[in-house]
TIKOLGU-721683 format. One line per 5 residues: number of its first residue (from 0); their letters; for each residue x, y, z of C-alpha. Coordinates in steps of 0.02 Angstrom, whole numbers. Example, Ala and Ser with C-alpha at 12.3 -4.5 7.8 and 13.67 -1.06 7.14 Angstrom:
2
0 = AS = 615 -225 390  684 -53 357
% end
This chain:
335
0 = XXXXX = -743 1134 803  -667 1131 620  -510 1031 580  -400 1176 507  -401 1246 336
5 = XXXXX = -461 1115 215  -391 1085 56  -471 1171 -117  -536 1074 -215  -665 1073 -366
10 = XXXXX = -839 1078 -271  -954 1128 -415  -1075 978 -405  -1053 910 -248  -1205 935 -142
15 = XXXXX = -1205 986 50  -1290 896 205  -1314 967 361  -1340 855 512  -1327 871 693
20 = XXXXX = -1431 818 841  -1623 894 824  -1629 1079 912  -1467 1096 874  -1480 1240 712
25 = XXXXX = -1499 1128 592  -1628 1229 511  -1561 1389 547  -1410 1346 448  -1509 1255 333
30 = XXXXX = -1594 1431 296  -1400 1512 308  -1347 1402 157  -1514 1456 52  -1478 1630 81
35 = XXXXX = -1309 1596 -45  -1349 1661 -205  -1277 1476 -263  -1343 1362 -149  -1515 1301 -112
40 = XXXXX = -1563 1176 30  -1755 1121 44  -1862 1110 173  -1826 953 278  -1887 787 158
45 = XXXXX = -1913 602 186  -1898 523 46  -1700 485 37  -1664 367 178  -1842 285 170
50 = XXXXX = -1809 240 -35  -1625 172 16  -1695 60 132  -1822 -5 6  -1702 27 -138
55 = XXXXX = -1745 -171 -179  -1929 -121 -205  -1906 -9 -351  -1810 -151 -459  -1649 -109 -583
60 = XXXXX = -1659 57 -597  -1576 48 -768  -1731 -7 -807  -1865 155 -869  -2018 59 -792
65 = XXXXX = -1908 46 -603  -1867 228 -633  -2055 259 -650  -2113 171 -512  -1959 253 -390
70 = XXXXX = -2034 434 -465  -2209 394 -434  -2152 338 -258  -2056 483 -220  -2204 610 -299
75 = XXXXX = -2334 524 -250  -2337 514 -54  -2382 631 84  -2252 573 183  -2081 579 79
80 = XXXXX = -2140 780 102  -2128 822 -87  -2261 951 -89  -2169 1056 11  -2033 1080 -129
85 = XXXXX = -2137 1169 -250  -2083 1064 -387  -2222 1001 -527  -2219 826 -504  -2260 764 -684
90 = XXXXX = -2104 859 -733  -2017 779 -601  -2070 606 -644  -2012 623 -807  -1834 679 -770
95 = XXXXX = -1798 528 -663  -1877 404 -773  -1745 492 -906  -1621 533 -792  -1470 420 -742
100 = XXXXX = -1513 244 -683  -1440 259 -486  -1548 301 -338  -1434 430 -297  -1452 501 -460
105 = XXXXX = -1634 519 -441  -1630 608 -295  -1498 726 -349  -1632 781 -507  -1748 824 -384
110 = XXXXX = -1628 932 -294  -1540 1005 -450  -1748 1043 -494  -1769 1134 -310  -1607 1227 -348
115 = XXXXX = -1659 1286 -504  -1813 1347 -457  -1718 1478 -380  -1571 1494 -513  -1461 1403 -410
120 = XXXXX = -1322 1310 -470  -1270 1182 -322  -1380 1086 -188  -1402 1037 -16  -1505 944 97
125 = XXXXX = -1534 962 289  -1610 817 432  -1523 787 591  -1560 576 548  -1425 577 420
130 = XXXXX = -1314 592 548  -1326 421 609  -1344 357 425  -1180 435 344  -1154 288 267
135 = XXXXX = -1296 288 161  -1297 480 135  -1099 434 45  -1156 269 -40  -1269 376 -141
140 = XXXXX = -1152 530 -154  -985 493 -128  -904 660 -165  -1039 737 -25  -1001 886 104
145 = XXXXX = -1047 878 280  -1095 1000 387  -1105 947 572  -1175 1077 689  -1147 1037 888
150 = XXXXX = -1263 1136 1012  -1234 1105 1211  -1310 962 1244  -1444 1048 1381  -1497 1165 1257
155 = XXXXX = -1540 1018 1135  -1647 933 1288  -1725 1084 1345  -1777 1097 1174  -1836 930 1142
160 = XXXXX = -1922 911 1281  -2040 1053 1225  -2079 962 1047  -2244 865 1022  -2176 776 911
165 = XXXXX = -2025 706 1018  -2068 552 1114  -1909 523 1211  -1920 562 1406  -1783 663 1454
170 = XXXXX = -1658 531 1517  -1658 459 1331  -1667 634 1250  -1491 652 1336  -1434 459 1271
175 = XXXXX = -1490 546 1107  -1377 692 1117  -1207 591 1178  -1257 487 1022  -1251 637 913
180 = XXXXX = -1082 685 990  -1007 507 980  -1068 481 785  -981 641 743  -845 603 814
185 = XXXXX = -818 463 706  -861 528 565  -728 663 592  -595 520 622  -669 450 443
190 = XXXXX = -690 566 345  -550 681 278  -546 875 314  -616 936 147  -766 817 172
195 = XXXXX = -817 845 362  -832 1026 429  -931 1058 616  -948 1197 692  -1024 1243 888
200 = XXXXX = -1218 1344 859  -1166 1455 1011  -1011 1526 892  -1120 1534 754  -1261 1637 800
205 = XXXXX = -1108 1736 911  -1013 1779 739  -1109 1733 608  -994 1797 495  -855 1712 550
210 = XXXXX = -931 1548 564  -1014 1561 384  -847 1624 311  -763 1471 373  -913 1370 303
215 = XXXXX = -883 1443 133  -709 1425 119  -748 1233 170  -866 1246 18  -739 1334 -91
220 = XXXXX = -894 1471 -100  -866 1640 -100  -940 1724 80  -1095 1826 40  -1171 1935 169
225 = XXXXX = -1358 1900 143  -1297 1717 239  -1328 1810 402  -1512 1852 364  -1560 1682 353
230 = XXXXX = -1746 1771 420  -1763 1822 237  -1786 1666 171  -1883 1588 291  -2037 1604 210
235 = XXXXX = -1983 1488 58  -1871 1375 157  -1968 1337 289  -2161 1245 278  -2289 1350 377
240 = XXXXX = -2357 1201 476  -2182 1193 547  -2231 1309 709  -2093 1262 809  -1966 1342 703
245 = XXXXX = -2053 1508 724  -1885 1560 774  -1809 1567 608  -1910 1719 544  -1817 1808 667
250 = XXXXX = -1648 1884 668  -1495 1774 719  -1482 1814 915  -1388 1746 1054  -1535 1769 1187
255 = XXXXX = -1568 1589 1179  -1392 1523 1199  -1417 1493 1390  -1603 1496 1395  -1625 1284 1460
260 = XXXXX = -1557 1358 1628  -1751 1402 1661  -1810 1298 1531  -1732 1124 1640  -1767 1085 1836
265 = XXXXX = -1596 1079 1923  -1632 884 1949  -1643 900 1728  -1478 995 1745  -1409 869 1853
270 = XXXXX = -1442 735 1753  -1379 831 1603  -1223 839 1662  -1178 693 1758  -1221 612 1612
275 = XXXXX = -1126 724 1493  -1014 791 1579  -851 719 1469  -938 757 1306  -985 934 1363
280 = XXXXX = -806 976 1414  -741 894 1258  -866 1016 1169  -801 1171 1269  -972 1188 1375
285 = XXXXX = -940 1219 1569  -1012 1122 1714  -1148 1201 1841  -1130 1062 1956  -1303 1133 1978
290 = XXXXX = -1434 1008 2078  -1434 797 2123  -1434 656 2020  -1558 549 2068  -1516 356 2042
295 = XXXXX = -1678 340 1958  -1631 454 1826  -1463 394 1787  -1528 192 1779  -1680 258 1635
300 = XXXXX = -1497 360 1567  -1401 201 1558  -1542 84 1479  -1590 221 1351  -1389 261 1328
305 = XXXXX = -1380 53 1317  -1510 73 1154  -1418 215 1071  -1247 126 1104  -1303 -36 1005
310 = XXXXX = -1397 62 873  -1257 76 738  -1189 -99 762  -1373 -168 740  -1374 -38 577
315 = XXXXX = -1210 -86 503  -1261 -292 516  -1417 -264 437  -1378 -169 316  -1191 -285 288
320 = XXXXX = -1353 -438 271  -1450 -320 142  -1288 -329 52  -1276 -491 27  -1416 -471 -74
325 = XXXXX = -1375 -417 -278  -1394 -237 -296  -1377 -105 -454  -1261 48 -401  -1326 200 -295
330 = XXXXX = -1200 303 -311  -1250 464 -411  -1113 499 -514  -1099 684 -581  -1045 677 -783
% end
């Protein structure tokens, strides 16, 4: 699903995000990108897209006292997930408050200080969300990489459908996944080849090294082999509490590549591919024509597809409104 052979360029501090639908092997590549003996990605966080939107609340951040307060924000709460990085947060909160005065610059010392826990010299992040906010993930790092990974749209519901944490129903869990598809897709129109790489999860865990060879030449990275083990690191990438990716302390495997044809009724099926059916061909997945639509189903499709269609139009005027506003840069700017 890559555009050809991107240009090489100088990639030493541009940092890495991985997005793609949820279920899709986000983490699993997440975890392939760790195992690089230069590149460390963190367990998922929640701190970057919550502190754009409030990036207002913090003040001018080429102020010490904003930096501060945006430190103590991003330290300081359960739910921007800081704990899990392993980082002391006193030290933390002192290199932003020193650190450059950009939001994106704050967030980039906390991932240079993940990376160099583990003597890392370059950074990523991972959450299937900054998919449908690229344009905040490259208002704070303009020079970013992206890492798209596409997963057949049944697998991804199957999936979802067994999380406790997902609320969709299954008609808007597939209004989710044609989403995914259609944001990528712009964003590969947008974006040029040595900025936007994607790649299918069924080719990856198929030919790992293939895949992650392609992925490092994207990079400019020399391939390393310890990429397809991503099991081995696991235990440091991944927060215990996180039992639904019990997967990735396991070896890369195809087995589940075709699992959601017992994991989905043939009505789910159905549904799945009436709906889909363009987007999965477009994405090289075949058609079951297995089971009936039921009318039902498609009308909770459409309203759901209806919410996920006006989504980035309702983004992109808000956030056009927030702009209106004065603003310091974001933009972290590598010196």
């Amino acid at each position: 699903m890559s555009r050809g052979p991107p240009e090489v360029i100088m990639t030493a501090a541009r940092p890495v995000f991985v997005v793609g639908c949820p279920r899709s092997g986000t983490t699993m590549l997440q975890l392939m990108l760790h195992a690089h003996p230069r590149i460390a990605v963190p367990p998922e966080t929640r701190f970057v897209l919550e502190a754009y939107r409030r990036r207002r609340d913090f003040g001018d951040l080429t102020r010490e006292a904003a930096r501060r307060r945006l430190a103590h924000w991003i330290t300081g709460r359960e739910q921007t997930r800081f704990a899990d990085l392993g980082l002391d947060a006193e030290e933390t909160i002192h290199r932003i408050t020193t650190g450059p005065g950009t939001l994106g610059a704050a967030f980039a010392t906390v991932f240079q200080a993940y990376a160099g826990r583990f003597g890392k010299a370059r950074w990523g992040d991972k959450r299937p969300a900054y998919l449908q906010n690229l344009d905040a993930i490259l208002r704070l790092f303009p020079d970013a990489q992206i890492i798209n990974v596409i997963r057949d749209g049944r697998a991804c519901v199957a999936s979802l459908k067994e999380m406790t944490w997902h609320k969709e129903d299954v008609p808007g869990t597939i209004a989710a996944w044609a989403r995914a598809i259609d944001e990528a897709g712009r964003a590969a129109r947008r974006l040029p080849p040595a900025q936007w790489h994607s790649l299918r999860y069924e080719d990856l865990v198929a030919d790992p090294t293939r895949e992650l060879t392609g992925i490092c030449a994207f990079l400019a990275e020399d391939y390393d082999p310890a990429m397809t083990r991503p099991s081995e690191v696991a235990d440091v990438a991944v927060p215990a509490f996180k039992t639904w990716h019990e997967h990735t302390h396991e070896p890369v495997t195809t087995q589940r590549v075709e699992s959601w044809r017992t994991r989905l009724t043939k009505e789910e099926i159905a549904l799945c591919e009436t709906a889909l059916g363009s987007r999965l061909r477009a994405c090289g997945y075949q058609i079951t024509g297995t089971g009936r639509t039921r009318p039902a189903g498609m009308i909770r499709y459409g309203l759901s597809a209806t919410r996920h269609r006006l989504a980035p139009a309702k983004r992109r005027a808000e956030r056009a409104a927030l702009r209106l506003r004065p603003e310091p840069p974001v933009a972290y700017v590598p010196s």
